[in-house]
C-alpha positions as CSV (number, residue, x, y, z in Angstrom):
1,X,0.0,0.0,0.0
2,X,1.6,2.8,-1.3
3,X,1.3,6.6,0.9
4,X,1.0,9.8,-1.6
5,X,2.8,12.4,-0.4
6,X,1.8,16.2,-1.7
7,X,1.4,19.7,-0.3
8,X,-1.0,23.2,-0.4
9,X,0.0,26.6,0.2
10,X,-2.9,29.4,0.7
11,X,-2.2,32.9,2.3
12,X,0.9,31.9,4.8
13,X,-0.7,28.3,5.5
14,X,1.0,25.3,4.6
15,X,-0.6,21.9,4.2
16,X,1.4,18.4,3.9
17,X,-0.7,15.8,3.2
18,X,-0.3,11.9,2.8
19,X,-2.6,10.3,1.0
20,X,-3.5,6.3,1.6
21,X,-6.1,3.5,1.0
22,X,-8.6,3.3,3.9
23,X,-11.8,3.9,5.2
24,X,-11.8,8.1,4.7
25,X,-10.4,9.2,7.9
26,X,-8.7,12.5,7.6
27,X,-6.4,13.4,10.7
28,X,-5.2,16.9,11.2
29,X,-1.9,17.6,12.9
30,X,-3.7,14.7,15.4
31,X,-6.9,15.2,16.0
32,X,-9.7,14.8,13.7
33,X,-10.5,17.3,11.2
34,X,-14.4,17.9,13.1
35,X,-12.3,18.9,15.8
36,X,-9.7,20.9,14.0
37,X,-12.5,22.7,11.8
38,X,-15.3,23.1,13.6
39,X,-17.4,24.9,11.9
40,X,-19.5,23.2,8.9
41,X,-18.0,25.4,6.0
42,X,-14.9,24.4,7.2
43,X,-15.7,20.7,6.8
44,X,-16.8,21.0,3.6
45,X,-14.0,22.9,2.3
46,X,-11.8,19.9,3.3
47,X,-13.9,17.4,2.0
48,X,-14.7,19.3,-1.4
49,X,-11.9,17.9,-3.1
50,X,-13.1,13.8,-2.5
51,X,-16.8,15.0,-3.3
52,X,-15.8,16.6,-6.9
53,X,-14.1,13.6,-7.5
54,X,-16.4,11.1,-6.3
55,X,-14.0,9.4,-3.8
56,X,-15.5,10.1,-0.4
57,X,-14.9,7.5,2.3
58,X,-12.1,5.5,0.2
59,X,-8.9,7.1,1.2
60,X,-7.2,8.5,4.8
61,X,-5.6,11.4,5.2
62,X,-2.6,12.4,7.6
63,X,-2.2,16.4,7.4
64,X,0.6,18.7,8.9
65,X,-0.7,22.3,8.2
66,X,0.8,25.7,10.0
67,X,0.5,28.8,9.4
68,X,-2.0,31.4,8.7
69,X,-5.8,31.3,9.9
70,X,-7.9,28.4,9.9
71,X,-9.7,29.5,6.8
72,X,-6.2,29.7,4.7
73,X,-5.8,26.2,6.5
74,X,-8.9,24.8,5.2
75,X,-8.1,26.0,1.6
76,X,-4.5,24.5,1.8
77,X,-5.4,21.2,2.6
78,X,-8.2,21.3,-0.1
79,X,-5.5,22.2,-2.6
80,X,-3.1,19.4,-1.4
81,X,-5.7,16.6,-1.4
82,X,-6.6,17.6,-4.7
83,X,-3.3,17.6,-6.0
84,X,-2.5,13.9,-4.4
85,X,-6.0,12.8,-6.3
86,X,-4.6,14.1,-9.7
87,X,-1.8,12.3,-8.9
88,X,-3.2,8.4,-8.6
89,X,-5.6,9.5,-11.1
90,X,-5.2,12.0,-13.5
91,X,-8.4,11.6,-15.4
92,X,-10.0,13.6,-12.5
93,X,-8.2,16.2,-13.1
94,X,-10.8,17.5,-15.5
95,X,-13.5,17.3,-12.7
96,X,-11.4,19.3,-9.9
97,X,-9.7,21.9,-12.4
98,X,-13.9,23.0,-13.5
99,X,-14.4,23.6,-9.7
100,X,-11.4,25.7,-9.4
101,X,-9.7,23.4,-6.7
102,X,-6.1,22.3,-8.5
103,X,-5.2,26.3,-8.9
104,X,-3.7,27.7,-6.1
105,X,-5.1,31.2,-5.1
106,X,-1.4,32.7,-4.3
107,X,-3.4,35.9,-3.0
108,X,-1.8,37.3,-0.5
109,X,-1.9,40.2,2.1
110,X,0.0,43.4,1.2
111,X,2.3,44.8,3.1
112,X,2.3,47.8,5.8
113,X,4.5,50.6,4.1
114,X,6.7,52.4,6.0
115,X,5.2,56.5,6.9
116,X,1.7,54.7,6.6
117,X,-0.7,53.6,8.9
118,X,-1.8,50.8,6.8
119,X,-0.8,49.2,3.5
120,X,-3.1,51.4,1.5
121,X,-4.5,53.8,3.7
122,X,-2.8,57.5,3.3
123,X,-3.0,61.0,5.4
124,X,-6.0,63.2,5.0
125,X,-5.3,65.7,2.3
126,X,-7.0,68.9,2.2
127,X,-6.7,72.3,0.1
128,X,-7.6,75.4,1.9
């Protein structure tokens, strides 16, 4: 039984994932990924990947993610579970890449610039 090793990056979160034969238990950085995530958007997020591709329940996952929020989390794992499904079978690639879930989204916050309060945000300018 051979383990697929891949990984996610979204915002500053990293996922590593690996990717066996099983029953559809997905482990995150040891606990379960109900306890991890929480919240039900969350969940789905995670398990959106297996759902596109029609492979719910058939394979268990063992995630390291750090970094970031638990949203950029969620994402990052998607991301890598889809990339480990494209790898054992790349003729659900097709499936995942129409959903949007192989692309990674490499937005990312902009930086504070020095003399500013924010990254954007500038003084108050007015003309008298």
């Amino acid at each position: 039984m051979s383990t697929t090793n891949t990984s996610g990056r979204r915002k500053t979160a990293v996922a590593r994932i690996y990717l066996k034969e099983g029953n559809g238990t997905i482990t995150v950085n040891g606990k379960d990924h109900k306890e991890y995530f929480p919240t039900l958007p969350l969940q789905y997020i995670v398990n959106q990947s297996f759902e596109v591709s029609e492979l719910t329940g058939r394979y268990d996952v063992n995630v390291n993610v750090a970094g970031g929020g638990v949203k950029g989390q969620a994402e990052a794992v998607r991301l890598a579970i889809a990339k480990a499904i494209v790898e054992l079978d790349a003729d659900k690639k097709s499936a995942l890449r129409a959903k949007g879930l192989v692309t990674r989204d490499m937005r990312m916050v902009e930086r504070k610039k020095p003399g500013r309060k924010k990254a954007r945000k500038k003084f108050q300018f007015s003309k008298r």
